[in-house]
Structure formats: structure tokens, C-alpha cells
C-alpha positions in Angstrom: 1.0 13.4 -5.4 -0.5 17.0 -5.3 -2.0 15.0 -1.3 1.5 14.5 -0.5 3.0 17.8 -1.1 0.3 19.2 0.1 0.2 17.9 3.6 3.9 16.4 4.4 7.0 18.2 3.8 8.3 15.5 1.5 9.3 17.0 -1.9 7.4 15.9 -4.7 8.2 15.8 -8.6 6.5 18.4 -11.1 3.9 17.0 -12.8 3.6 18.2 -16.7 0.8 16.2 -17.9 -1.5 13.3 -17.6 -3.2 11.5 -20.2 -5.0 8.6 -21.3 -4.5 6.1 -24.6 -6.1 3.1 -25.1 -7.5 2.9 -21.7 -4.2 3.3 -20.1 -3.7 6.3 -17.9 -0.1 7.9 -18.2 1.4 10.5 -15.9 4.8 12.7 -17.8 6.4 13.9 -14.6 9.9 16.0 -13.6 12.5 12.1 -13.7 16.0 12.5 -11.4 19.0 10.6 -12.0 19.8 8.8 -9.6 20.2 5.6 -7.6 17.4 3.0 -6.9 16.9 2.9 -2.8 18.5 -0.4 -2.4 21.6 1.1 -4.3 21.5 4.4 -2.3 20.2 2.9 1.2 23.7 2.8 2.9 24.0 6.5 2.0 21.0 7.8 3.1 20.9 10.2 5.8 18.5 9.6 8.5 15.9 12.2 7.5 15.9 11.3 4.4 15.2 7.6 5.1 11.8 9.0 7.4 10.2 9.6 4.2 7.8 6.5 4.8 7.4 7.1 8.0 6.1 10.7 7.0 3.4 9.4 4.1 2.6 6.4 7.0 1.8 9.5 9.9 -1.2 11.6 7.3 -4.3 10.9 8.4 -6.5 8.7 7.1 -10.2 9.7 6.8 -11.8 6.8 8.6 -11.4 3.1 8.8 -11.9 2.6 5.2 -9.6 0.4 3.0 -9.8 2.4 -0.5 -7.7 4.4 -2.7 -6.7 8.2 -2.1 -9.8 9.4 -3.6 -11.8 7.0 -2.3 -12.3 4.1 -5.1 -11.5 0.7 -5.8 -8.0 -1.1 -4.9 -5.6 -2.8 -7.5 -2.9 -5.0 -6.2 -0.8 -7.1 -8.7 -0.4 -9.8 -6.4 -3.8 -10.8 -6.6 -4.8 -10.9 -10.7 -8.2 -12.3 -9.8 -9.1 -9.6 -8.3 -8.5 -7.2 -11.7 -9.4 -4.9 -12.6 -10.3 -3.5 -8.8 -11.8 -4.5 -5.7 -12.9 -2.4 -3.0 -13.4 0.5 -1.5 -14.2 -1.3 1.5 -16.4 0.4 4.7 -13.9 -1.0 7.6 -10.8 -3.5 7.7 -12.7 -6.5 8.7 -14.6 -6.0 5.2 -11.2 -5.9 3.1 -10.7 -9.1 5.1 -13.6 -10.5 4.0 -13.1 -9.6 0.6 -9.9 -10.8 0.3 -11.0 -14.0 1.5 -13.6 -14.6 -1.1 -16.3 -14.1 1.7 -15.8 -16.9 3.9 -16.8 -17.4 7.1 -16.3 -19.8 9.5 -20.3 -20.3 10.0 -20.2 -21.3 6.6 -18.6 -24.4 7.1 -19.3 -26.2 10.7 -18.2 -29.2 9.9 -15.1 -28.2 9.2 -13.0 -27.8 12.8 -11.7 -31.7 12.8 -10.0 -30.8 9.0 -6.0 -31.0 8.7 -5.2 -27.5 8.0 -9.1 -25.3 9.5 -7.8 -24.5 12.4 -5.1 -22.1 10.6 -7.9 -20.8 8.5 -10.2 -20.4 11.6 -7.0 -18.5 13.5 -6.5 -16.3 10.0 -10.5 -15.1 10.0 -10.7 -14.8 13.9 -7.5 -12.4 13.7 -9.5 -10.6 10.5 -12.3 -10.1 12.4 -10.5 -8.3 15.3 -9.7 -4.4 15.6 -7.3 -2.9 13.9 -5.3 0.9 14.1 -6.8 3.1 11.3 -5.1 2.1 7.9 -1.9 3.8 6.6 -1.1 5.9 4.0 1.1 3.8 1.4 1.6 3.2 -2.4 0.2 0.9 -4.2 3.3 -0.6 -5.9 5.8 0.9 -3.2 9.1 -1.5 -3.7 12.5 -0.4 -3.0 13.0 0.0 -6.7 10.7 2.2 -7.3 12.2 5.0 -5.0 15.2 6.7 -5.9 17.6 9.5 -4.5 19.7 11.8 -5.5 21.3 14.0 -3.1 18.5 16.2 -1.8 15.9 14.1 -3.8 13.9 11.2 -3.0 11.4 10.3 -5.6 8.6 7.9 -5.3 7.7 6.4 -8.9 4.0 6.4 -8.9 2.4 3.6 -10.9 -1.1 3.4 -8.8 -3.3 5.7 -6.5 -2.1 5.9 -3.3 -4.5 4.3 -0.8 -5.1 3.7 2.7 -4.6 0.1 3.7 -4.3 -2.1 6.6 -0.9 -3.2 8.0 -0.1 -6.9 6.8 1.9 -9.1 8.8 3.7 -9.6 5.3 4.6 -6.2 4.5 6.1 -5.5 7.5 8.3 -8.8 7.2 9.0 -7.4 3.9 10.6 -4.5 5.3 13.2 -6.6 7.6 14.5 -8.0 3.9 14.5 -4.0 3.0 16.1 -2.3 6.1 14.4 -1.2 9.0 11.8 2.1 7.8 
């Protein structure tokens, strides 16, 4: 958070502590009252709904897929991954990862199978280029921002890292209103 206010001009909350009990990290931070995004979307003005575009325009630090500081990823979505995967040299590695390392060499006898040539289409595609990753949250879901008249708060549950734009997230956001 201290990254954000630091470098965009998107108002943070005050922090009062962090601490951690029984392995669980907790952060005690400034809360607003105030309407969940998809409650306050409609009334939004326009600079305030640029706020994901702002965290999306920092820089990232290279073509790494990691967390702010640099360290292992957590996504919900993928349990078997838990505690943390990652951090990850370039995309094409996250992809790699995420696919349980394999590759299409691994299998050669596989191109005359039903449904390989969707999985040979999804690793050729991960093995492409890709724009430097963006700046996002880790558990970033519309009700986990709200506003309140001059405030829009982010409720931080993970790290924020730099990850690759998926195809999914962006659908995602069509369901949420255009960002």
C-alpha cells in the first residue's frame, strides 16, 4: 500500500498496525463506510472509476510474474498450488508453471487426440510474447473496493503483484463494467 501512495496519486488508507497470530498475518487499517463498487458503480465519477487503470500504468520492474516485493504468488483459485508458487523469471515460465510443466515435446504422440489440439493452441499462445505484466491485487473483486464520496478503498487481503493479463480476467471485467 505504502508502493501505491507512494507512486500514484490514488489515496490510500492509514495503516495502524500489522501483526501476526498463529501464522496468519493481519493488517488494522483506517475502514470507510461506504458502498461496495458494484453498489456505488453507477455513481462513480469518471476519475474516480480510473483508479485501476492508475495501479495497472506503475511500472513493473521486468518481465517477472511475482509479488510486490518480489516472492511467491497465492491465488485462491488454484488450492493446489498453496501455500505459493512462483516468483517466476518471465511469463512463459508462469505458463509453464501453471501448467504443471507440460510441454508439447512431452507427448508426440498425442496430435491425433480429441481435445490436444486445444491444449497444443493454449501452450503455443503461452509460449509467445507478452506486454510486461500489470500491477494488480491479488484478490481484487468488485466487492472488495468500496467508495465513499472522495474515497475509494481497496481491501487488501494479499501482496499486490505483477501478473500477466488473462484472457479471463479481462472477460471478467465485461461482467463488472468496462475499467
Amino acid at each position: 500500500m505504502k508502493f501505491v501512495a507512494d507512486n500514484t496519486s490514488i489515496p490510500v488508507l492509514k495503516i495502524y498496525c500489522s501483526f501476526v497470530q498463529k501464522n496468519r498475518a493481519y493488517i488494522v487499517m483506517e475502514r470507510i463506510k461506504g458502498d461496495v463498487l458494484p453498489f456505488a458503480w453507477k455513481g462513480l465519477e469518471q476519475s474516480e472509476g480510473k483508479l485501476l487503470i492508475k495501479l495497472r500504468a506503475l511500472e513493473s520492474p521486468g518481465t517477472g510474474v511475482q509479488s510486490f516485493p518480489g516472492g511467491s504468488l497465492r491465488d485462491s483459485r488454484m488450492p493446489g498450488l498453496l501455500p505459493g508458487f512462483g516468483p517466476f523469471e518471465t511469463i512463459q515460465e508462469f505458463h509453464h508453471g501453471l501448467r504443471a510443466g507440460l510441454s508439447l515435446s512431452d507427448y508426440p504422440d498425442r496430435p491425433h487426440e480429441k481435445d490436444w489440439l486445444d491444449v497444443e493452441e493454449m501452450i503455443i499462445q503461452h509460449e509467445g510474447l507478452y506486454p510486461s505484466p500489470v500491477f494488480t491485487q491479488g484478490d481484487l473483486h468488485p466487492f472488495n473496493i468500496s467508495e465513499r464520496g472522495d474515497k475509494v478503498a481497496l481491501l487488501n487481503r494479499f501482496l499486490e503483484p505483477f501478473l500477466t493479463e488473462f484472457k479471463m480476467e479481462k472477460t471478467l471485467h465485461k461482467f463488472w463494467g468496462e475499467i
